[in-house]
N, C-alpha and C positions, 0 to 999 in steps of 0.2 A: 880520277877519270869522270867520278858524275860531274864533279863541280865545273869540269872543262867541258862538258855537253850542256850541262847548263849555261854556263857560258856562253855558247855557240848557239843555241839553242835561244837564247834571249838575243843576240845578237840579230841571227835570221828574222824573228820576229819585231826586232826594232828596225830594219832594211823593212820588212814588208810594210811597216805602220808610214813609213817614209816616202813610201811608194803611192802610197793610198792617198797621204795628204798632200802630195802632191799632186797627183791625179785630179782629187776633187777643188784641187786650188785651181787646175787650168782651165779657160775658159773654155766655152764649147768651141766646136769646129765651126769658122765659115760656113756660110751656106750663100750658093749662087741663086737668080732665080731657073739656069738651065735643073740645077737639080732639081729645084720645088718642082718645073713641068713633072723631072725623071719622076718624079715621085707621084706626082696625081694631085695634091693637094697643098696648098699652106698653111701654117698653122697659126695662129691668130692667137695673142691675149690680149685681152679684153677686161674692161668692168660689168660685173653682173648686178650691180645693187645701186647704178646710179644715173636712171633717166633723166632726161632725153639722150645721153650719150651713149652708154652702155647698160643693157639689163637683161635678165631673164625673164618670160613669159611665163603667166600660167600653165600654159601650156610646153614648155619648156623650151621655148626655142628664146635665141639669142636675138636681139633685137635691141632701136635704137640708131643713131647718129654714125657712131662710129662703128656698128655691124653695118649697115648698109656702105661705108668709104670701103670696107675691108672685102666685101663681100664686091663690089666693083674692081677691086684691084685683083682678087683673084679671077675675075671674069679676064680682065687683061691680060693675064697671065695664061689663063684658059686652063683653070684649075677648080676643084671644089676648095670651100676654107671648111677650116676645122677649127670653132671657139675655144681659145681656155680661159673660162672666166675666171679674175684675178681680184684679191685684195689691190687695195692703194699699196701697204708695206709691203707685198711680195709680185711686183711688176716686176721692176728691173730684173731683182735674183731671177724670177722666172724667164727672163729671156737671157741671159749672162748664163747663167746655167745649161740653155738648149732646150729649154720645155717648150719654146714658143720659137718660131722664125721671126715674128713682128710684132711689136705692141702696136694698135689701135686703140689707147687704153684713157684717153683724157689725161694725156701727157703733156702737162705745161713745160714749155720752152725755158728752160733753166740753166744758166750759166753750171753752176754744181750738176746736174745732172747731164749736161755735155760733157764731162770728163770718166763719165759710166757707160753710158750711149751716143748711136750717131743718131741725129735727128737728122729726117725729114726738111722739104720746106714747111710752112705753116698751111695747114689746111679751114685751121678753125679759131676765134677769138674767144677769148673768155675774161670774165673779170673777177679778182678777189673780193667779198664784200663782209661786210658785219648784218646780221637777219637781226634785229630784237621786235618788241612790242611795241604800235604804232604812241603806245600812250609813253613810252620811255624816252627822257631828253637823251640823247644819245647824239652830241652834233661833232666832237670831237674826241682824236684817241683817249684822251686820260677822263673820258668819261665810261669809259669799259672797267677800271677798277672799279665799278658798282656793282655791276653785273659779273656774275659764273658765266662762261663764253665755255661752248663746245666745240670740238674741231673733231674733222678726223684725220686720225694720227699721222703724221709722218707727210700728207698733204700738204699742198700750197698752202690752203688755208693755216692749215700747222701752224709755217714757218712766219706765215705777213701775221698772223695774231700773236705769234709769240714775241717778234719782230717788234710792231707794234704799241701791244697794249702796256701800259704804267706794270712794274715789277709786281706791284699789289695783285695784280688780278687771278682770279681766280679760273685759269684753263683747265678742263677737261677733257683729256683722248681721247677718239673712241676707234673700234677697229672699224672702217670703213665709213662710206658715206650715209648710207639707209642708218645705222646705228648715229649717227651725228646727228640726221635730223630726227629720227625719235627720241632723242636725247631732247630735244626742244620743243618739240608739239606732247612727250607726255610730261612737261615739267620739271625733268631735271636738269636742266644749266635753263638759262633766261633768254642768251643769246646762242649764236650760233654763226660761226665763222664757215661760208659756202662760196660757191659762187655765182653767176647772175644767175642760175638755172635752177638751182633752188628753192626759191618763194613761189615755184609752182606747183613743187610738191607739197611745202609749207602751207599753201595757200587751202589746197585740197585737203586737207588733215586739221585746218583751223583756220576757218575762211575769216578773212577781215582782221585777226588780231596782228601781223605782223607785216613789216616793210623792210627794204633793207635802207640800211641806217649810215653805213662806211664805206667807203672804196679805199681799196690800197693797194690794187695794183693790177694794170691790163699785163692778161695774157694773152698767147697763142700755142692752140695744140700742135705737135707736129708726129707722125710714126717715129717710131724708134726701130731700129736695129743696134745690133753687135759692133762695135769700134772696129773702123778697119776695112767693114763687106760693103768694100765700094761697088759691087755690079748691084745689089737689091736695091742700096742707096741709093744709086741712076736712076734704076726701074721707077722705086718712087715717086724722085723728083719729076720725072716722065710725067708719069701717072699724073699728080697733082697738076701741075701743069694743063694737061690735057683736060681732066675735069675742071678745070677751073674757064676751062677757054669752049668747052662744047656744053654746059650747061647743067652738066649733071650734077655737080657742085650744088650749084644755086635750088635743082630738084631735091637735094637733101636737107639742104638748108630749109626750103619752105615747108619741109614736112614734119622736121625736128624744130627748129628754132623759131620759125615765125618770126625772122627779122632778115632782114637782105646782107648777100653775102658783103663782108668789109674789104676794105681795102688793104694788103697784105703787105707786110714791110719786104723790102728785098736783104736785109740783113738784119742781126739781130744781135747787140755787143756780145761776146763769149759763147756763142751759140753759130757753129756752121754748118750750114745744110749739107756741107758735099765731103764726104768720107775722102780722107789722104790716104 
Protein backbone atom coordinates (compact mmCIF):
# COMPACT_ATOMS: atom_id res chain seq x y z
CA UNK A 1 0.00 0.00 0.00
CA UNK A 2 2.79 2.67 0.71
CA UNK A 3 4.58 1.67 -2.36
CA UNK A 4 1.20 2.24 -4.36
CA UNK A 5 0.80 6.02 -2.68
CA UNK A 6 4.15 6.49 -3.54
CA UNK A 7 3.41 5.80 -6.74
CA UNK A 8 0.48 7.86 -7.14
CA UNK A 9 1.91 10.32 -5.16
CA UNK A 10 5.15 10.68 -7.64
CA UNK A 11 2.79 10.30 -10.23
CA UNK A 12 0.64 13.68 -9.18
CA UNK A 13 3.63 15.39 -8.80
CA UNK A 14 5.07 14.59 -12.11
CA UNK A 15 1.47 15.89 -13.85
CA UNK A 16 1.94 19.01 -11.70
CA UNK A 17 5.83 19.62 -12.80
CA UNK A 18 4.17 19.00 -16.56
CA UNK A 19 1.93 21.63 -15.95
CA UNK A 20 4.33 24.15 -14.76
CA UNK A 21 6.60 23.64 -17.74
CA UNK A 22 4.18 23.97 -19.80
CA UNK A 23 2.81 26.93 -18.45
CA UNK A 24 6.10 28.79 -18.30
CA UNK A 25 6.88 27.43 -21.91
CA UNK A 26 3.67 29.45 -23.19
CA UNK A 27 3.92 32.63 -24.46
CA UNK A 28 2.43 35.56 -22.74
CA UNK A 29 -1.14 36.64 -23.75
CA UNK A 30 -1.74 39.19 -26.56
CA UNK A 31 -2.25 42.39 -25.71
CA UNK A 32 -4.48 45.11 -27.72
CA UNK A 33 -3.87 48.70 -27.51
CA UNK A 34 -7.85 48.94 -26.27
CA UNK A 35 -6.51 47.08 -23.30
CA UNK A 36 -3.11 49.16 -22.71
CA UNK A 37 -6.04 52.39 -22.67
CA UNK A 38 -8.18 49.76 -20.10
CA UNK A 39 -5.27 49.74 -18.08
CA UNK A 40 -3.87 53.44 -17.93
CA UNK A 41 -0.47 52.83 -19.06
CA UNK A 42 2.15 50.90 -21.37
CA UNK A 43 4.65 49.26 -20.52
CA UNK A 44 8.01 49.87 -22.22
CA UNK A 45 11.44 48.03 -22.39
CA UNK A 46 14.09 49.82 -22.78
CA UNK A 47 18.07 50.17 -22.60
CA UNK A 48 19.32 51.89 -19.45
CA UNK A 49 23.10 51.94 -19.98
CA UNK A 50 23.31 53.09 -23.56
CA UNK A 51 23.02 56.77 -24.71
CA UNK A 52 21.84 58.61 -26.81
CA UNK A 53 19.24 55.89 -27.31
CA UNK A 54 18.40 54.51 -24.08
CA UNK A 55 19.65 55.42 -20.41
CA UNK A 56 19.17 56.24 -16.82
CA UNK A 57 19.65 59.68 -15.34
CA UNK A 58 21.17 60.69 -12.34
CA UNK A 59 18.60 61.55 -11.28
CA UNK A 60 16.76 58.37 -12.03
CA UNK A 61 14.59 59.11 -14.76
CA UNK A 62 14.57 57.27 -18.16
CA UNK A 63 15.67 59.18 -20.83
CA UNK A 64 17.29 59.28 -24.34
CA UNK A 65 16.04 58.59 -28.20
CA UNK A 66 14.13 55.84 -27.72
CA UNK A 67 12.21 57.13 -24.17
CA UNK A 68 11.33 60.17 -25.89
CA UNK A 69 9.61 57.73 -29.43
CA UNK A 70 7.94 55.57 -26.52
CA UNK A 71 6.91 58.26 -24.45
CA UNK A 72 5.13 59.80 -27.77
CA UNK A 73 3.45 56.80 -28.54
CA UNK A 74 1.98 56.53 -25.30
CA UNK A 75 0.81 60.11 -25.58
CA UNK A 76 -1.15 58.66 -28.87
CA UNK A 77 -2.34 56.21 -27.00
CA UNK A 78 -3.30 58.62 -24.18
CA UNK A 79 -1.70 56.78 -21.62
CA UNK A 80 1.20 57.08 -19.00
CA UNK A 81 4.51 54.50 -20.11
CA UNK A 82 6.07 52.76 -17.50
CA UNK A 83 10.22 51.99 -18.40
CA UNK A 84 11.68 48.52 -17.83
CA UNK A 85 15.09 48.97 -18.41
CA UNK A 86 16.65 45.94 -20.10
CA UNK A 87 20.08 44.23 -20.65
CA UNK A 88 20.79 43.66 -24.69
CA UNK A 89 20.57 39.49 -23.63
CA UNK A 90 17.27 39.86 -21.80
CA UNK A 91 15.06 42.24 -24.41
CA UNK A 92 13.39 39.69 -26.16
CA UNK A 93 12.76 37.02 -23.00
CA UNK A 94 11.41 40.14 -21.49
CA UNK A 95 8.83 40.86 -23.74
CA UNK A 96 8.05 37.02 -25.07
CA UNK A 97 7.52 36.54 -21.41
CA UNK A 98 4.84 39.56 -20.83
CA UNK A 99 7.15 41.90 -18.59
CA UNK A 100 6.99 44.47 -21.15
CA UNK A 101 3.99 45.31 -23.84
CA UNK A 102 6.91 46.84 -26.22
CA UNK A 103 10.56 47.06 -26.82
CA UNK A 104 11.70 50.53 -27.62
CA UNK A 105 15.10 49.10 -26.92
CA UNK A 106 17.75 49.81 -30.04
CA UNK A 107 16.28 46.84 -31.72
CA UNK A 108 18.26 46.20 -34.92
CA UNK A 109 16.14 44.95 -37.87
CA UNK A 110 17.20 41.40 -38.13
CA UNK A 111 16.25 38.62 -40.17
CA UNK A 112 16.87 35.94 -36.89
CA UNK A 113 15.14 38.20 -34.71
CA UNK A 114 11.93 38.48 -36.90
CA UNK A 115 11.19 34.82 -36.38
CA UNK A 116 11.05 35.76 -32.12
CA UNK A 117 9.36 39.26 -32.77
CA UNK A 118 7.15 41.39 -34.89
CA UNK A 119 8.82 44.47 -35.88
CA UNK A 120 7.69 47.67 -36.39
CA UNK A 121 8.43 49.84 -39.55
CA UNK A 122 11.94 51.50 -39.08
CA UNK A 123 11.99 54.36 -37.01
CA UNK A 124 15.83 54.84 -36.80
CA UNK A 125 19.29 54.07 -38.65
CA UNK A 126 22.26 52.88 -37.32
CA UNK A 127 25.51 51.49 -38.21
CA UNK A 128 27.92 48.49 -37.11
CA UNK A 129 31.39 49.65 -36.74
CA UNK A 130 34.94 48.64 -35.35
CA UNK A 131 36.27 51.81 -32.59
CA UNK A 132 40.18 51.25 -32.30
CA UNK A 133 43.21 53.74 -31.77
CA UNK A 134 43.62 56.47 -34.29
CA UNK A 135 47.47 55.46 -34.39
CA UNK A 136 46.38 51.61 -35.18
CA UNK A 137 46.54 50.33 -39.16
CA UNK A 138 43.33 49.03 -38.85
CA UNK A 139 42.07 49.37 -42.93
CA UNK A 140 40.73 45.83 -43.38
CA UNK A 141 38.96 42.75 -41.43
CA UNK A 142 42.02 40.47 -41.05
CA UNK A 143 43.59 43.18 -39.53
CA UNK A 144 41.58 42.75 -36.25
CA UNK A 145 43.40 39.48 -35.42
CA UNK A 146 45.98 42.01 -33.88
CA UNK A 147 43.85 43.57 -31.74
CA UNK A 148 41.44 41.98 -28.51
CA UNK A 149 37.96 43.49 -29.90
CA UNK A 150 35.30 43.92 -27.20
CA UNK A 151 31.57 43.48 -27.95
CA UNK A 152 28.69 43.38 -26.00
CA UNK A 153 27.41 40.17 -25.81
CA UNK A 154 24.73 38.70 -27.70
CA UNK A 155 24.44 42.39 -29.74
CA UNK A 156 24.82 43.29 -33.39
CA UNK A 157 27.97 44.22 -32.86
CA UNK A 158 28.37 40.44 -31.32
CA UNK A 159 27.41 38.73 -34.37
CA UNK A 160 29.17 41.37 -37.52
CA UNK A 161 32.57 41.02 -35.32
CA UNK A 162 32.25 37.38 -34.70
CA UNK A 163 31.05 37.35 -38.36
CA UNK A 164 33.81 39.17 -39.49
CA UNK A 165 36.91 39.08 -37.87
CA UNK A 166 39.95 36.20 -38.95
CA UNK A 167 39.25 33.08 -36.55
CA UNK A 168 42.60 34.16 -34.76
CA UNK A 169 40.91 37.02 -32.96
CA UNK A 170 40.78 37.62 -29.79
CA UNK A 171 36.72 38.57 -28.88
CA UNK A 172 35.69 39.59 -25.50
CA UNK A 173 31.80 39.77 -24.21
CA UNK A 174 30.72 41.90 -22.05
CA UNK A 175 27.15 42.11 -20.40
CA UNK A 176 25.84 45.18 -22.00
CA UNK A 177 26.83 48.19 -23.75
CA UNK A 178 28.33 50.72 -20.83
CA UNK A 179 30.44 47.65 -19.73
CA UNK A 180 31.81 47.16 -23.65
CA UNK A 181 32.88 50.61 -23.72
CA UNK A 182 34.74 50.54 -20.33
CA UNK A 183 36.23 47.62 -21.55
CA UNK A 184 38.05 50.14 -24.06
CA UNK A 185 38.63 53.51 -22.44
CA UNK A 186 40.05 51.48 -19.31
CA UNK A 187 42.26 49.28 -21.31
CA UNK A 188 41.19 45.93 -21.49
CA UNK A 189 40.48 44.91 -25.22
CA UNK A 190 42.12 47.60 -27.85
CA UNK A 191 39.15 47.76 -29.86
CA UNK A 192 35.65 47.83 -29.51
CA UNK A 193 33.00 46.55 -31.71
CA UNK A 194 29.65 49.62 -31.32
CA UNK A 195 27.83 51.43 -33.27
CA UNK A 196 28.14 54.95 -34.97
CA UNK A 197 26.85 56.41 -31.47
CA UNK A 198 29.56 55.29 -29.65
CA UNK A 199 32.72 57.41 -30.23
CA UNK A 200 30.69 59.94 -28.36
CA UNK A 201 30.94 58.35 -25.36
CA UNK A 202 34.39 57.15 -26.31
CA UNK A 203 35.40 60.40 -27.20
CA UNK A 204 34.28 61.80 -23.73
CA UNK A 205 36.24 59.27 -21.58
CA UNK A 206 39.43 59.62 -23.93
CA UNK A 207 39.30 62.64 -26.03
CA UNK A 208 41.31 62.25 -29.30
CA UNK A 209 42.83 58.79 -29.02
CA UNK A 210 40.14 56.86 -31.05
CA UNK A 211 38.13 56.66 -34.37
CA UNK A 212 36.19 54.27 -35.87
CA UNK A 213 38.07 52.25 -38.16
CA UNK A 214 35.23 49.46 -39.80
CA UNK A 215 31.84 49.36 -41.08
CA UNK A 216 30.07 46.24 -41.53
CA UNK A 217 26.85 46.67 -41.75
CA UNK A 218 23.69 49.54 -41.94
CA UNK A 219 21.00 49.06 -39.74
CA UNK A 220 17.65 50.13 -38.70
CA UNK A 221 15.88 50.16 -35.47
CA UNK A 222 12.29 49.24 -35.36
CA UNK A 223 9.66 48.43 -32.03
CA UNK A 224 9.05 45.22 -31.33
CA UNK A 225 6.11 43.33 -30.08
CA UNK A 226 4.84 39.63 -29.46
CA UNK A 227 4.35 37.54 -32.97
CA UNK A 228 0.97 37.49 -34.05
CA UNK A 229 -0.57 41.19 -31.87
CA UNK A 230 -1.56 42.63 -35.25
CA UNK A 231 -3.74 45.65 -33.63
CA UNK A 232 -0.51 47.22 -31.55
CA UNK A 233 1.49 46.42 -34.67
CA UNK A 234 -1.04 48.76 -36.77
CA UNK A 235 -1.07 51.18 -33.89
CA UNK A 236 2.58 51.45 -34.45
CA UNK A 237 3.13 51.44 -37.95
CA UNK A 238 0.30 54.40 -37.53
CA UNK A 239 2.30 56.00 -35.21
CA UNK A 240 5.61 56.02 -36.98
CA UNK A 241 4.05 57.03 -39.98
CA UNK A 242 2.61 59.92 -38.34
CA UNK A 243 5.79 61.14 -36.70
CA UNK A 244 7.61 60.78 -39.50
CA UNK A 245 5.19 63.02 -41.74
CA UNK A 246 4.34 65.92 -38.76
CA UNK A 247 7.86 66.47 -37.69
CA UNK A 248 8.28 65.05 -34.45
CA UNK A 249 10.47 62.50 -35.81
CA UNK A 250 13.02 64.88 -37.19
CA UNK A 251 12.44 66.92 -33.15
CA UNK A 252 14.02 63.88 -31.84
CA UNK A 253 16.38 63.11 -34.21
CA UNK A 254 17.90 66.87 -33.82
CA UNK A 255 18.04 66.44 -30.17
CA UNK A 256 19.59 62.83 -29.96
CA UNK A 257 21.40 62.30 -33.10
CA UNK A 258 22.55 65.62 -34.45
CA UNK A 259 22.24 64.23 -38.02
CA UNK A 260 18.96 64.49 -40.38
CA UNK A 261 16.38 62.04 -40.45
CA UNK A 262 17.31 59.34 -43.38
CA UNK A 263 15.58 58.05 -45.93
CA UNK A 264 13.72 54.74 -44.69
CA UNK A 265 13.49 51.63 -46.78
CA UNK A 266 9.86 50.48 -47.52
CA UNK A 267 10.95 46.70 -47.00
CA UNK A 268 13.50 45.10 -45.64
CA UNK A 269 14.64 41.15 -46.89
CA UNK A 270 13.21 38.66 -43.88
CA UNK A 271 12.05 41.45 -41.89
CA UNK A 272 7.96 42.42 -42.25
CA UNK A 273 6.74 45.21 -40.68
CA UNK A 274 2.94 44.10 -40.54
CA UNK A 275 2.07 41.14 -38.12
CA UNK A 276 -0.25 38.10 -40.18
Amino acid sequence: MFKSMLTRRNAMLGAAALVAAVTLAQPAAAITPDEIKARGKIIVGIQGDNPPWGFVTSGGKQDGLDADIATLFAKELGVSVEFVPLEVNNRIPALTAGRVDVLFATMAMLPDRAKAVQFSKPYVANAIVLIGPKSAEIKKNEDMAKFTVGVAKGAAQDTQVTKNAPPSTTIRRYDGDAASVQALVSGQVETLGGNIFYMDRVEKARPGEFENKLEFQKLYNGACTRLGEKEINAALNTFIDKIKANGELKAVYDKWMKVPVPEFPETLEGIPFAAN
